[in-house]
MDAnalysis code that builds the backbone (N, CA, C; Angstrom):
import MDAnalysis as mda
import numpy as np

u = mda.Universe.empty(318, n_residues=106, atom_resindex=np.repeat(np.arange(106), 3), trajectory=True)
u.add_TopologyAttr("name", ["N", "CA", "C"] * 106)
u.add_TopologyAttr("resid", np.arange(1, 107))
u.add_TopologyAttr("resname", ["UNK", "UNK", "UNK", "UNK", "UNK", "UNK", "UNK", "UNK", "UNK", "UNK", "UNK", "UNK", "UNK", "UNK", "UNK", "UNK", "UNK", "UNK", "UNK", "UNK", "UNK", "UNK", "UNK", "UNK", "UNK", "UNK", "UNK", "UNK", "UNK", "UNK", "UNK", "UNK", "UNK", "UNK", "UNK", "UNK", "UNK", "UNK", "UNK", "UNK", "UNK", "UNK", "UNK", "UNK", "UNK", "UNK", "UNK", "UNK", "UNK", "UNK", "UNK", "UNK", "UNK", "UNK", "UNK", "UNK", "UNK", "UNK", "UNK", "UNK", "UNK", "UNK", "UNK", "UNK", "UNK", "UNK", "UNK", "UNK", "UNK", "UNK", "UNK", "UNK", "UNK", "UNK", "UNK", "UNK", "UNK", "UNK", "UNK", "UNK", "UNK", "UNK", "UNK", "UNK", "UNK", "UNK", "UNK", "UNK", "UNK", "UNK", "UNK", "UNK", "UNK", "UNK", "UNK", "UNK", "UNK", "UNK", "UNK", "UNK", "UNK", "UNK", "UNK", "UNK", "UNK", "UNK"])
u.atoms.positions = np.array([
    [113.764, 86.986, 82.649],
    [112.366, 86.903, 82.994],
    [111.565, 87.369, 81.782],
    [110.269, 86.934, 81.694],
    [109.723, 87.143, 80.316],
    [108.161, 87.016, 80.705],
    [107.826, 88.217, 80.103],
    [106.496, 88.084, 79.817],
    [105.612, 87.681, 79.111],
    [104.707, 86.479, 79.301],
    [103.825, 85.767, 78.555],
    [103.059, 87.127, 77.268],
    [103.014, 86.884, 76.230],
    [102.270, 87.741, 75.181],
    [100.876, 87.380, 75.962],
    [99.881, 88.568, 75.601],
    [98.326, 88.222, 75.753],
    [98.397, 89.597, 76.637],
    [96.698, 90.149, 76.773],
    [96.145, 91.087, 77.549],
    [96.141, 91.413, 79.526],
    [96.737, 92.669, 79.222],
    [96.742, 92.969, 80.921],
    [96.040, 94.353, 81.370],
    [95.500, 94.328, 82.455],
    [94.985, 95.752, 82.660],
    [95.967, 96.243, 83.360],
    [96.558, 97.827, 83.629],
    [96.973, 98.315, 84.319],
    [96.304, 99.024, 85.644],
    [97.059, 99.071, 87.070],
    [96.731, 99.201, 88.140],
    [95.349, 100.647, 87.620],
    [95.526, 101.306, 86.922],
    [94.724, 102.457, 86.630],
    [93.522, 102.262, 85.529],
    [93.156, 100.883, 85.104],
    [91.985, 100.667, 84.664],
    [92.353, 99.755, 83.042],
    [93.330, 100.682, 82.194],
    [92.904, 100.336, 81.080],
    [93.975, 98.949, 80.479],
    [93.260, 99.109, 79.598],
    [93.890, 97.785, 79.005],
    [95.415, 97.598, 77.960],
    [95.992, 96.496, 77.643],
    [97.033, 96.695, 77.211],
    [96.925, 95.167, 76.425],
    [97.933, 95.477, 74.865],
    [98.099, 93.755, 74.838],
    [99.477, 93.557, 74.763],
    [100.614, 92.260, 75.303],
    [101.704, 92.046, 75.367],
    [102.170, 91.415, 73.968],
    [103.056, 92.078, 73.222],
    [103.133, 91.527, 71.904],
    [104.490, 90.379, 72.157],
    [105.258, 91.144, 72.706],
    [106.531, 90.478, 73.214],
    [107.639, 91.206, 73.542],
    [108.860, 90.401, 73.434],
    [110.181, 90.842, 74.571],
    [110.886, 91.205, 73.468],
    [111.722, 92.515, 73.713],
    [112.595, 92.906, 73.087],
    [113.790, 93.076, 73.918],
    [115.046, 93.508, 73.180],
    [116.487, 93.744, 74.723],
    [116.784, 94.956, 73.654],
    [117.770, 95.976, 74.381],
    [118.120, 97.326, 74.280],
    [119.544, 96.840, 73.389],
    [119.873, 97.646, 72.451],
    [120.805, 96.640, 72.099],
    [122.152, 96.989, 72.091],
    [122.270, 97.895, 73.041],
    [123.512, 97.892, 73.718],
    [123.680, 97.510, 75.448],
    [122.843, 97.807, 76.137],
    [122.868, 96.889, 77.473],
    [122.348, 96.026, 77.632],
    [121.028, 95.439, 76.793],
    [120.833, 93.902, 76.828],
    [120.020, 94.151, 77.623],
    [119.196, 95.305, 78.381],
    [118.092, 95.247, 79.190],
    [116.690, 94.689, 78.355],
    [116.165, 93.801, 79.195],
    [115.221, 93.254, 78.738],
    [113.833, 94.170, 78.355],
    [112.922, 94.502, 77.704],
    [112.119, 95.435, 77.579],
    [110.596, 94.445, 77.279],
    [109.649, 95.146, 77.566],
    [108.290, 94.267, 77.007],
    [107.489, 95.658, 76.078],
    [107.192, 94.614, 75.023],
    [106.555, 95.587, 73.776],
    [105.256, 94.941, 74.241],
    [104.462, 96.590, 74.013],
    [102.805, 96.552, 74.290],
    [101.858, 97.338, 73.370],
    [100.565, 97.593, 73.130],
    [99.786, 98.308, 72.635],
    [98.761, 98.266, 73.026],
    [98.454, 99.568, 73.547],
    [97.232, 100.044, 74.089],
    [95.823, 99.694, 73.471],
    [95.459, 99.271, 73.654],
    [93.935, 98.787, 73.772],
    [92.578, 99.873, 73.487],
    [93.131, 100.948, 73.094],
    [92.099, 102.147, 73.672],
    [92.765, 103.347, 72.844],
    [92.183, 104.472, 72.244],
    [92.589, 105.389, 71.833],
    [93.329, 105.295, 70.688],
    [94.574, 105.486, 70.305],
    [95.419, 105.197, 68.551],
    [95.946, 104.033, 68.523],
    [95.642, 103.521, 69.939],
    [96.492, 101.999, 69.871],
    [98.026, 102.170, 69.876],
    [98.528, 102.847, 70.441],
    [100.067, 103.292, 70.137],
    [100.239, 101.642, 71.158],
    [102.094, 102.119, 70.414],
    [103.189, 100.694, 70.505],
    [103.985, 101.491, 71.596],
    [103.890, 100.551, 72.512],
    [105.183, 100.800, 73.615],
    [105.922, 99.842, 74.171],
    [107.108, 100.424, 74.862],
    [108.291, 99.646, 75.253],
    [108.371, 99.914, 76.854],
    [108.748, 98.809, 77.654],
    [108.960, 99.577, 78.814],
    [109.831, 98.379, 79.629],
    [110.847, 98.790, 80.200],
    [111.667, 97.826, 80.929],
    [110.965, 96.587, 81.734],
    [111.185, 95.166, 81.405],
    [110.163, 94.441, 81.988],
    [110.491, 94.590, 83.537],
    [111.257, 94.818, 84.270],
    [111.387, 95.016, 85.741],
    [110.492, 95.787, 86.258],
    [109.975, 97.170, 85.028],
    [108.628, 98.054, 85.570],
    [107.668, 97.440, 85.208],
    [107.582, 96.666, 84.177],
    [106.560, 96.277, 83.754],
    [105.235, 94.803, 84.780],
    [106.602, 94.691, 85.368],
    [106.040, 93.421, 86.498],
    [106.060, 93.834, 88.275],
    [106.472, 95.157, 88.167],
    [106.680, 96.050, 89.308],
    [105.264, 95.846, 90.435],
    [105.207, 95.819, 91.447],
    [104.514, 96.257, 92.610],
    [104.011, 97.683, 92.351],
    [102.839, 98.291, 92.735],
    [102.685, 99.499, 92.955],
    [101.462, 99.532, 94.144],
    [101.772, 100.982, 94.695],
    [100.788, 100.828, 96.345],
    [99.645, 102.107, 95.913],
    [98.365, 101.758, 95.988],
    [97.378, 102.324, 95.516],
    [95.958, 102.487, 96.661],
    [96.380, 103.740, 97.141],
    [95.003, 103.307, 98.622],
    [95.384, 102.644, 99.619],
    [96.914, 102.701, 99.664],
    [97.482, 101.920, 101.262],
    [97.678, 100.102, 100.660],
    [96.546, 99.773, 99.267],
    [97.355, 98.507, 99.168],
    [98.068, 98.309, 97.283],
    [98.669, 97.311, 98.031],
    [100.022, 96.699, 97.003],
    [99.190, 95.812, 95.931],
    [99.354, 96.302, 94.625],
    [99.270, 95.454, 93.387],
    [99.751, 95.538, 92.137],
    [99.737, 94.509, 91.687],
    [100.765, 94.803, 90.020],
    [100.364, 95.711, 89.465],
    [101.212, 96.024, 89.028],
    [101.508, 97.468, 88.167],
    [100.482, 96.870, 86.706],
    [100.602, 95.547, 86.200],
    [99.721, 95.041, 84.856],
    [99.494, 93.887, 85.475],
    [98.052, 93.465, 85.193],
    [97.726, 91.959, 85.699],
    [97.176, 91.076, 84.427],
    [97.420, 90.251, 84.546],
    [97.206, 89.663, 83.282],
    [95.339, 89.271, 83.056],
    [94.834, 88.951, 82.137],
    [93.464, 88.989, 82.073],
    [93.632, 87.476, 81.316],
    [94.352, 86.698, 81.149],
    [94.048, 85.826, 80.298],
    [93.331, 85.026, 80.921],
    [92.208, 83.518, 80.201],
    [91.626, 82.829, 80.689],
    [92.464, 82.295, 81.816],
    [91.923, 81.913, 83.284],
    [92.956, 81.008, 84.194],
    [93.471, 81.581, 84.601],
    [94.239, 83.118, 84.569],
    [95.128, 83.637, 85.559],
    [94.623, 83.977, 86.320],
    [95.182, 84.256, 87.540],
    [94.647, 85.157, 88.699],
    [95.703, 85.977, 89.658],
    [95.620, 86.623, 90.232],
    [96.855, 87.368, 91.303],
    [96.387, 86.782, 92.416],
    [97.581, 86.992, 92.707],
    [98.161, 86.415, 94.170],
    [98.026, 86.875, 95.003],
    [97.981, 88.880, 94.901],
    [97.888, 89.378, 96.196],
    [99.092, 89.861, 95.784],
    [100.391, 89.824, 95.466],
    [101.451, 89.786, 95.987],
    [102.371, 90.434, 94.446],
    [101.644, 91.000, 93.687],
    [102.129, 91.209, 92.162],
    [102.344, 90.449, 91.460],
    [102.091, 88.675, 91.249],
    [102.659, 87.719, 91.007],
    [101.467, 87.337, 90.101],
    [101.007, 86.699, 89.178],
    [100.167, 86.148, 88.707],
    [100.070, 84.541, 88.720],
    [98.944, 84.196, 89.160],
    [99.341, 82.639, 88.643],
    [98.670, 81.973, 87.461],
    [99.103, 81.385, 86.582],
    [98.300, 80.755, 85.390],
    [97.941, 79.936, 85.734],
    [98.440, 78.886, 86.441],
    [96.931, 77.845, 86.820],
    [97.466, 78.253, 88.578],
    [96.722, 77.281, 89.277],
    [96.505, 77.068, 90.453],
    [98.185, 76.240, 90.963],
    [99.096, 77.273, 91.573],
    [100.255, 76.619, 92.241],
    [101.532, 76.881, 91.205],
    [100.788, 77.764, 90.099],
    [102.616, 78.157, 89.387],
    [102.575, 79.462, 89.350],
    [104.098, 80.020, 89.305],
    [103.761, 81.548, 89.770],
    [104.118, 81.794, 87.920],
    [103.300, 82.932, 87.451],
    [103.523, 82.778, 85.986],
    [105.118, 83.907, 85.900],
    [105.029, 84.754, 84.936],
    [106.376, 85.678, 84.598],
    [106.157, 86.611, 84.958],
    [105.393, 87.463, 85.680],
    [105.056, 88.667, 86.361],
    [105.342, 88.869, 87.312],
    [106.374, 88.177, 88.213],
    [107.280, 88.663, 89.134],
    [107.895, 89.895, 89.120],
    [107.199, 90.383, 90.620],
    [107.468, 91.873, 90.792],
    [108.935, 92.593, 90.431],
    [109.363, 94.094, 90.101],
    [110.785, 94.277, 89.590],
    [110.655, 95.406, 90.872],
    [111.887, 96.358, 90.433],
    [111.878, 97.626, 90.824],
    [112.334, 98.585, 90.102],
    [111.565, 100.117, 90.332],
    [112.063, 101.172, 89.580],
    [110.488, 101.657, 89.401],
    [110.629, 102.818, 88.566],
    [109.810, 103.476, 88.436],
    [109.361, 104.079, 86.555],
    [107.866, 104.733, 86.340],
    [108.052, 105.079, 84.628],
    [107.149, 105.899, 84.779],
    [107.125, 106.528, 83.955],
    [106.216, 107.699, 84.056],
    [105.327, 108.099, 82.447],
    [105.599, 107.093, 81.488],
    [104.596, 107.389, 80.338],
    [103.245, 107.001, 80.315],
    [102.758, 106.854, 81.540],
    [101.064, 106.189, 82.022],
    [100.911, 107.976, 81.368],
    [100.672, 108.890, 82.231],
    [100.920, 110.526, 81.734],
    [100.256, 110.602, 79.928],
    [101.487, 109.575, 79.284],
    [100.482, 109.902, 78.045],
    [99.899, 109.259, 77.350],
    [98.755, 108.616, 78.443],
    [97.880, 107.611, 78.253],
    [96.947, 108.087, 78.977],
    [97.095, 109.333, 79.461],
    [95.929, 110.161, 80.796],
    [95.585, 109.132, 81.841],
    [96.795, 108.124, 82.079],
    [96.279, 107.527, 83.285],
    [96.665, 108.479, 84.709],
    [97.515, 109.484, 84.574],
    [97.771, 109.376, 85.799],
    [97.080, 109.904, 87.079],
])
């Protein structure tokens, strides 16, 4: 699964841009490289399964990053669609991360 490069906000406001996919290079876990939008601009990595994750905020369910590009929209459902009737690469994962913390999102 792979995440389209281009800008996403996270469930907690701020912004992010998707540079691209990297893998771990001894288990081959897939990872998505990002940079913050805001503050030093730091470079991060984060397993794409969290990265496309569900999260429940106020009793409701939404992606953990939604994409902002022209044409996308959510589904409702963590899913993004790029046009009207395709589900894009943001299919929800599972697991959990905790470096929002040093980004003062949490």
């Amino acid at each position: 699964m792979m995440v389209k490069p281009g800008r996403y906000r996270h469930y907690k406001g701020k912004e992010y841009e998707v540079i691209g996919a990297a893998r771990h290079s001894e288990t081959e876990e897939e990872y998505v490289v990002y940079r913050a939008l805001y503050g030093d601009h730091g470079l991060w990595v984060r397993p794409t399964s969290l990265f496309v994750q569900e999260v429940t905020v106020d009793g409701r369910i939404m992606p953990r990053f939604a994409s902002l590009e022209e044409g996308a929209r959510p589904t409702g459902k963590g899913r993004v669609l790029a046009r009207p009737g395709r589900v894009g690469d943001t299919t929800p994962g599972a697991g959990g991360c905790n470096h929002e913390g040093a980004h003062n999102e949490r």
